[in-house]
N, C-alpha and C positions, 0 to 999 in steps of 0.2 A: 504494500500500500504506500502510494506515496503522497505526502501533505504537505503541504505550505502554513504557515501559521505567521502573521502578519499583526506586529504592536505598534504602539506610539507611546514612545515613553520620554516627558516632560523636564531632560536633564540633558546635556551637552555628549556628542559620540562620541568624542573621545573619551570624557571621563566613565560614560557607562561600557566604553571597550577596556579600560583598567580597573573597573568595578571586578567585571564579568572575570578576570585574569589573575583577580588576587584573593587568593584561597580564604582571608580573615572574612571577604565578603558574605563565605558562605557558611561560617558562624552565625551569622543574622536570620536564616532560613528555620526558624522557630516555630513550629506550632502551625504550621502549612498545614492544609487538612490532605490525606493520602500518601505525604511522603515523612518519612522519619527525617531527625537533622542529618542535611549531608556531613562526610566524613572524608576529610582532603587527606589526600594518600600520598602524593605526590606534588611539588611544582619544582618547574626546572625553567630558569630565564638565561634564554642568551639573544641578547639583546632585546631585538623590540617582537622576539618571540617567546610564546610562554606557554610549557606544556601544563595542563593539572591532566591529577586526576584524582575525582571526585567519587566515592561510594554513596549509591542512595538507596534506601529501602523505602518498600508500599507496605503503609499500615491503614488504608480504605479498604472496605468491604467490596466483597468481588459476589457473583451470582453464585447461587448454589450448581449453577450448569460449570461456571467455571471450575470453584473449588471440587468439582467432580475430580478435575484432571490437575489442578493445582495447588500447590500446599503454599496458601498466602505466608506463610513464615519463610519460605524458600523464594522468594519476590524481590532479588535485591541485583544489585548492577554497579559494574564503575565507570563513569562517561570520562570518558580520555578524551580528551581536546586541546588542540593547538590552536593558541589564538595572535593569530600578526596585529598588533598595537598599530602597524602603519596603515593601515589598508582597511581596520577593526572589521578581520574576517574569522570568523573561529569555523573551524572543520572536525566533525567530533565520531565518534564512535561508539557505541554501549555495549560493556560485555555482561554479561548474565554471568550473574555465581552458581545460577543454578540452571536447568533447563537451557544452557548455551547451544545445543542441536536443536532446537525448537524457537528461540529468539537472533532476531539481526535488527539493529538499526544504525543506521549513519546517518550522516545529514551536513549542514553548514548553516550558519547565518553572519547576515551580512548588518551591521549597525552604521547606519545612514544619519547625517543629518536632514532633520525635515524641513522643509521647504520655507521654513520661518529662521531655520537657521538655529533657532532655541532648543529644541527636541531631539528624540533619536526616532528612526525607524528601524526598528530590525527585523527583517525578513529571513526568516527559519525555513529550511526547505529538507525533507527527509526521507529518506526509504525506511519502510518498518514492517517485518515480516515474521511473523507469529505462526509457526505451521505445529497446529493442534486439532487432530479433527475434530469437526463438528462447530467448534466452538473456536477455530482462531481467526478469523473475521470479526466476532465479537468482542474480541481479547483487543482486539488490533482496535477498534473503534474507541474501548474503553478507555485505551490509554491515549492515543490520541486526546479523546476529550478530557481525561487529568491534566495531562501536557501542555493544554490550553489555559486550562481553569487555573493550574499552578502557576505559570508566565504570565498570567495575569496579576495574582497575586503576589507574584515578585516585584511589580513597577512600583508599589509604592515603596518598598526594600531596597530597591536600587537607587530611587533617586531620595531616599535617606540617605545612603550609604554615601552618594557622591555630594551630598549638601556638608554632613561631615568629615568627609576627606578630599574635598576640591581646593585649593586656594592657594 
């Protein structure tokens, strides 16, 4: 399945491209409804490139068709991403801790400034491919729409983050 997920978020692209880059950012990520706090595993900078990687786990309720074939405690992933500071393009990957024969996704997003010059736009683009019969079309949709609702719930996060470390 592939999606696009498209924001606007109310703070300067660069700074929301060194937000997204600095692992302390994602200390702030508290109390999100479906995901646990992420857990930075990793960051490595050489120069205005910046690997993380980030471990997140699902603690939302999944359907009882799903939990047939899933053990929502086994629902956890590390998103490895490479983010260029010059260009604020990050290109990402997610590995499954669990169920990795059954999960793929990748993707990229691109942090724009918007057209007023004040804001960002970041444009998300992914491949995500859930192969569980019966029900991995529904798996796929499900998280899709977390993945929105949670990026949503990040913009006010983010542009806290950069009103306190911009200046």
């Amino acid at each position: 399945m592939r999606f696009e997920i498209v924001q606007h978020i109310p703070a300067p692209a660069g700074a929301v491209a060194r937000a997204y880059a600095d692992p302390a950012f994602y200390d702030t990520l508290v109390g999100l409804p479906k995901l646990g706090r992420p857990e930075a595993l990793s960051h490595e900078v050489d120069g205005d490139r910046v690997r993380l990687r980030i471990r997140y786990q699902f603690v939302g309720e999944l359907s009882s068709a799903v939990r047939a074939v899933v053990d929502p405690r086994k629902l956890s992933w590390v998103e490895d991403s490479v983010h260029d500071l010059t260009t604020r393009t990050v290109t990402f990957q997610m590995d499954a801790d669990h169920y990795a024969d059954r999960f793929r996704c990748t993707g990229s997003y691109q942090l724009e400034p918007s057209r007023d010059g004040a804001g960002t736009v970041r444009r998300t683009t992914s491949d995500l491919s859930v192969r569980m019969p019966l029900v991995g079309h529904r798996v796929e949709r499900a998280i899709v729409s977390g993945l929105e609702e949670h990026l949503d719930m990040e913009v006010p996060l983010v542009v806290r983050w950069v009103g306190e470390h911009s200046g």
